[in-house]
VEXKOL-24412 format. One record per residue (C-alpha): residue number from 1; residue in three letters; x, y, z. Coordinates in nm, 3 decimals, always signed. Example, Ala and Ser with C-alpha at 12.3 -4.5 7.8 and 13.67 -1.06 7.14 Angstrom:
VEXKOL-24412
+------+------+---------+---------+---------+
| resi | resn |      px |      py |      pz |
+------+------+---------+---------+---------+
|    1 |  ALA |  +1.230 |  -0.450 |  +0.780 |
|    2 |  SER |  +1.367 |  -0.106 |  +0.714 |
+------+------+---------+---------+---------+
END
This chain:
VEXKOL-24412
+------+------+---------+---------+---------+
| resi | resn |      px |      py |      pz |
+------+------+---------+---------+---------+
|    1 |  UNK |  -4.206 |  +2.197 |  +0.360 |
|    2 |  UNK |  -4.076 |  +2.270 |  +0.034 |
|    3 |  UNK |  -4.221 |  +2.310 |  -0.261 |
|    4 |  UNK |  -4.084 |  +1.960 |  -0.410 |
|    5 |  UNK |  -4.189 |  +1.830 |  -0.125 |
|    6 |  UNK |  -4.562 |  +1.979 |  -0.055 |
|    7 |  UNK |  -4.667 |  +1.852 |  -0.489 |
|    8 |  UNK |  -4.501 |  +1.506 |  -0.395 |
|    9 |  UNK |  -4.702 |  +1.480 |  -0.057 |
|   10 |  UNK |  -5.012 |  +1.584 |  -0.267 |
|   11 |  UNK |  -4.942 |  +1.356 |  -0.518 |
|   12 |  UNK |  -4.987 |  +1.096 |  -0.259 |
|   13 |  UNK |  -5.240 |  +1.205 |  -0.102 |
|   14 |  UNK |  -5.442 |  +1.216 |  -0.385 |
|   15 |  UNK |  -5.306 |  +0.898 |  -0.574 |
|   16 |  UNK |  -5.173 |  +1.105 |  -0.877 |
|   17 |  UNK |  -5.516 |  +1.229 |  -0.949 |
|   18 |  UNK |  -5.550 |  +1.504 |  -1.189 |
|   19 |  UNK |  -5.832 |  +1.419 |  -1.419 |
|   20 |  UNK |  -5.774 |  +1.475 |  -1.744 |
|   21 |  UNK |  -5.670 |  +1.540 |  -2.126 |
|   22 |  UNK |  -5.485 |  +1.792 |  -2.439 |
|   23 |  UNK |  -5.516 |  +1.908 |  -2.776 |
|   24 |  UNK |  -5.895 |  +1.871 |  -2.954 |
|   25 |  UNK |  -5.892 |  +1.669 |  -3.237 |
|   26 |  UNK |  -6.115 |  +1.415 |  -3.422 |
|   27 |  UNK |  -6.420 |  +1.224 |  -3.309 |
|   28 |  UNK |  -6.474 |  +1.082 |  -2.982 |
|   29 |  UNK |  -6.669 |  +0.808 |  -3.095 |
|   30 |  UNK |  -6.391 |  +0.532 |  -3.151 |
|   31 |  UNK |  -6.509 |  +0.347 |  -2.830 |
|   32 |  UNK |  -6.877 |  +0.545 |  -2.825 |
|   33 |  UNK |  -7.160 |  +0.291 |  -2.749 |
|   34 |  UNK |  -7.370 |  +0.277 |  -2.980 |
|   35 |  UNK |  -7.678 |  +0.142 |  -2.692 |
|   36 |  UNK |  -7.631 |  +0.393 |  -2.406 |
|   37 |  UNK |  -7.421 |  +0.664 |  -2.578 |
|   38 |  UNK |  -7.119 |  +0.563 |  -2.283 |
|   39 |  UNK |  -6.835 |  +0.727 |  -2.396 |
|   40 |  UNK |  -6.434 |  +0.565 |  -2.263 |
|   41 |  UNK |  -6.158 |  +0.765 |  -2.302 |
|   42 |  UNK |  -5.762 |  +0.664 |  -2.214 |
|   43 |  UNK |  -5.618 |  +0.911 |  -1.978 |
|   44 |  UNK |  -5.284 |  +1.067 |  -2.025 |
|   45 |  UNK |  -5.230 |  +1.317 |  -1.676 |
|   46 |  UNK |  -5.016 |  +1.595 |  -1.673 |
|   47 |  UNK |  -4.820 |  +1.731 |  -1.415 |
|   48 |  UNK |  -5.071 |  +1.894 |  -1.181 |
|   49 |  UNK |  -5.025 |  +2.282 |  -1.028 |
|   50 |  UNK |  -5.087 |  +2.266 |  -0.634 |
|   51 |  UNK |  -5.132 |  +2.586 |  -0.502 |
|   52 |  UNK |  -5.058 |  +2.591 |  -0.104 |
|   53 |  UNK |  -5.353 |  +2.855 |  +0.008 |
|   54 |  UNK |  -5.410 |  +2.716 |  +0.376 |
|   55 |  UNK |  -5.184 |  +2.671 |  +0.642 |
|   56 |  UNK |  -4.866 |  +2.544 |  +0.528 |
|   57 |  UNK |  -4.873 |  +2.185 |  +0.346 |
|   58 |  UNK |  -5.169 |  +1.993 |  +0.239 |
|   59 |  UNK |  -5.474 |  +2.153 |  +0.407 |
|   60 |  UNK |  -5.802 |  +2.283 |  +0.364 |
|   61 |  UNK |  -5.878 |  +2.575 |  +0.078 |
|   62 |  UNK |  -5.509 |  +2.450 |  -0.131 |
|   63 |  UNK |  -5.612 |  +2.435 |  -0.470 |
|   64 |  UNK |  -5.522 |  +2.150 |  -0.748 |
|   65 |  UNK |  -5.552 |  +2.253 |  -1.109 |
|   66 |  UNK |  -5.517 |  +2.026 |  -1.435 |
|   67 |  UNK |  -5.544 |  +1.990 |  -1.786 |
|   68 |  UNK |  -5.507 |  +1.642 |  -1.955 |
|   69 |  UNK |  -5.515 |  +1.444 |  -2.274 |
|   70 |  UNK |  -5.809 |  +1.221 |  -2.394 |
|   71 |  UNK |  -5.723 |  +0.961 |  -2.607 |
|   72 |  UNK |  -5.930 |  +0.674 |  -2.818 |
|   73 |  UNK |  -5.799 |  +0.436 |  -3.014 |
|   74 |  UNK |  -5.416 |  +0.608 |  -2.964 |
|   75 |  UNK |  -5.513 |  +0.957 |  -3.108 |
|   76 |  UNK |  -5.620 |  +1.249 |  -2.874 |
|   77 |  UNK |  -5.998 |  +1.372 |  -2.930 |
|   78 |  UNK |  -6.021 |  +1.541 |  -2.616 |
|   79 |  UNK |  -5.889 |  +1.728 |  -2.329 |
|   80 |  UNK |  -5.983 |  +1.814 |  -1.984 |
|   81 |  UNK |  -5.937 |  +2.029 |  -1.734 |
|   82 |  UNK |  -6.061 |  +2.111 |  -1.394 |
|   83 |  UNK |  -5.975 |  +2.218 |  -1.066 |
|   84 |  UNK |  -6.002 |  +2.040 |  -0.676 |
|   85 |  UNK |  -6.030 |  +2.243 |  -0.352 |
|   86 |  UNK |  -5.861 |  +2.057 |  -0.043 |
|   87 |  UNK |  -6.114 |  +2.014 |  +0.230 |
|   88 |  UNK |  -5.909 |  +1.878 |  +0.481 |
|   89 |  UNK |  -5.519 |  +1.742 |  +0.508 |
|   90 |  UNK |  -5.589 |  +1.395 |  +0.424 |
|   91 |  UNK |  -5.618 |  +1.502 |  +0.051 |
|   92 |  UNK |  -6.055 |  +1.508 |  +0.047 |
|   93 |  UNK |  -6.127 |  +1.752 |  -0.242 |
|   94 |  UNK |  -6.425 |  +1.889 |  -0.396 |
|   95 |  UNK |  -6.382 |  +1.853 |  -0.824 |
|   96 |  UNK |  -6.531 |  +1.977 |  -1.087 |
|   97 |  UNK |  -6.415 |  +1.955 |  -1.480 |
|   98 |  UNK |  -6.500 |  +1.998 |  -1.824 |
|   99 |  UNK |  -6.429 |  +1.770 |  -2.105 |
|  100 |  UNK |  -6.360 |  +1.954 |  -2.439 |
|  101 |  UNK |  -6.454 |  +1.680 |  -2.742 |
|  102 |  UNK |  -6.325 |  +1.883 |  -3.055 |
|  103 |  UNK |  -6.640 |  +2.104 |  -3.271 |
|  104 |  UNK |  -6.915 |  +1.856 |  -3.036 |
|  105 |  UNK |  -6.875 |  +2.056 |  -2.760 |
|  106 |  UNK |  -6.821 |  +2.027 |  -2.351 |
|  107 |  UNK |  -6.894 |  +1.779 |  -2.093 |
|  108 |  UNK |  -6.878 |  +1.901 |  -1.693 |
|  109 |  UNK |  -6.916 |  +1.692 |  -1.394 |
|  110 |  UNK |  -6.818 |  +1.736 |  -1.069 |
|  111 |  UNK |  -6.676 |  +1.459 |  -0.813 |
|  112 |  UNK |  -6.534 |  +1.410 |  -0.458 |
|  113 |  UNK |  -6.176 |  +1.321 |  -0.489 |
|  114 |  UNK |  -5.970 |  +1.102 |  -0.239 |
|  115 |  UNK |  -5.686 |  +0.864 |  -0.237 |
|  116 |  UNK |  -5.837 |  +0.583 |  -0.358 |
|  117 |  UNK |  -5.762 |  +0.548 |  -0.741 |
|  118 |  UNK |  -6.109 |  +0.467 |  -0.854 |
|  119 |  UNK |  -6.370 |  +0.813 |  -0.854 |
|  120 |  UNK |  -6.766 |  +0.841 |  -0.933 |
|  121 |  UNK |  -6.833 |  +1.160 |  -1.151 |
|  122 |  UNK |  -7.164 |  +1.361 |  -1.149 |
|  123 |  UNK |  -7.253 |  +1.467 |  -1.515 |
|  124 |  UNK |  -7.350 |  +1.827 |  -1.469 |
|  125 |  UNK |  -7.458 |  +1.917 |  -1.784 |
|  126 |  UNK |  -7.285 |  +2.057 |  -2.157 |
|  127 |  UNK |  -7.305 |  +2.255 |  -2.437 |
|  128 |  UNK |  -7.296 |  +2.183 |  -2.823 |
|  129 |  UNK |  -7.409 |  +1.844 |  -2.887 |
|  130 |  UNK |  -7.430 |  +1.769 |  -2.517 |
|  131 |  UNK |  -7.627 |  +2.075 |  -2.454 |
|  132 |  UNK |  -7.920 |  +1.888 |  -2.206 |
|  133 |  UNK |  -7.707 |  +1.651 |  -2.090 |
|  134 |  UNK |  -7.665 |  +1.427 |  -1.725 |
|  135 |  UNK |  -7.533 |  +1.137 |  -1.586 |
|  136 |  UNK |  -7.246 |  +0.986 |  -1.408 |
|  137 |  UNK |  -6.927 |  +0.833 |  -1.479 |
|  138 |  UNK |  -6.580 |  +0.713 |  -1.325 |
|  139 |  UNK |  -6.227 |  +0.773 |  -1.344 |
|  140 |  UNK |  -5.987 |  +0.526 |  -1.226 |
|  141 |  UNK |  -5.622 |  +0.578 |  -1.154 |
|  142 |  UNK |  -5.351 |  +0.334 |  -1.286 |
|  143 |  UNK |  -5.068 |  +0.485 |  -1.099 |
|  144 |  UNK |  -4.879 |  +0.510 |  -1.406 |
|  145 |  UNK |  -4.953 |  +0.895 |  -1.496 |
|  146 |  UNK |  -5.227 |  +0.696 |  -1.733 |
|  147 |  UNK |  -5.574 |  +0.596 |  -1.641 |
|  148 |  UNK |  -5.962 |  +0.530 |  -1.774 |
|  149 |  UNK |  -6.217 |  +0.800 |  -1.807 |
|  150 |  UNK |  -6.593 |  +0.668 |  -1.861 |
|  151 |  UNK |  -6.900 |  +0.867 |  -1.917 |
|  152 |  UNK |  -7.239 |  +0.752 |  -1.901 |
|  153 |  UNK |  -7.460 |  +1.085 |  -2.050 |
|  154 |  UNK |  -7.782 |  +1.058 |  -2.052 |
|  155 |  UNK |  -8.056 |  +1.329 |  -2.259 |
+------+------+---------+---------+---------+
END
């Protein structure tokens, strides 16, 4: 399989999902609630770097790497990036990121990532302002290279 091919057949296996976000400027508090602290974020993906470590084509230990743009309110406050290890040929992958939110520090979580677009995030923890935080979250896909991060942090 080429090379072309093997990124296209991941891409579909895992629904063009790459979480996350670029440069780290401004607030991330645009679309903060105020209630529960949940914090949504638009999604710009990037291209994402497959690395074909298994046998050849999708397959257990290939690994996915990303870095993305978080936006709010059409400016970028954010990025993310992360990494997924293939657990099997279907595309099943074991995630884990952190979200960068300018000088308030980091955000990690961890998820399991499959074709479906829509994924449930762990909040692992943080530093700076998020320094003792947990939680959970989602991503969902919109096919588009775009989709909608949501975290739910809680102290």
């Amino acid at each position: 399989m080429t090379t072309g091919a093997t990124v296209a057949a991941i891409a579909l296996l895992l629904g063009g999902s790459a979480l996350s976000a670029g440069a780290t400027t401004g607030q991330a508090s645009a679309q903060q609630s105020a209630q529960d602290g949940t914090m949504t974020f638009h999604v710009q993906f990037s291209p994402f770097n497959y690395t074909d470590l298994g046998a050849p084509g999708p397959s257990a230990a290939d690994v996915i790497v990303f870095h993305d743009r978080l936006q709010q309110s059409g400016k970028t406050v954010g990025d993310e990036v992360g990494s997924c290890v293939l657990v099997d040929k279907q595309g099943l992958a074991n995630c884990t990121g952190v979200v960068r939110l300018g000088n308030r520090g980091t955000i990690t979580y961890a998820f399991v990532n499959s074709p479906p677009p829509h994924k449930v995030l762990a909040v692992t923890g943080g530093s700076g302002q998020f320094r003792a935080v947990d939680g959970d979250g989602t991503l969902d896909e919109n096919g588009d290279g775009t989709g909608t991060l949501v975290l739910r942090p809680q102290d």
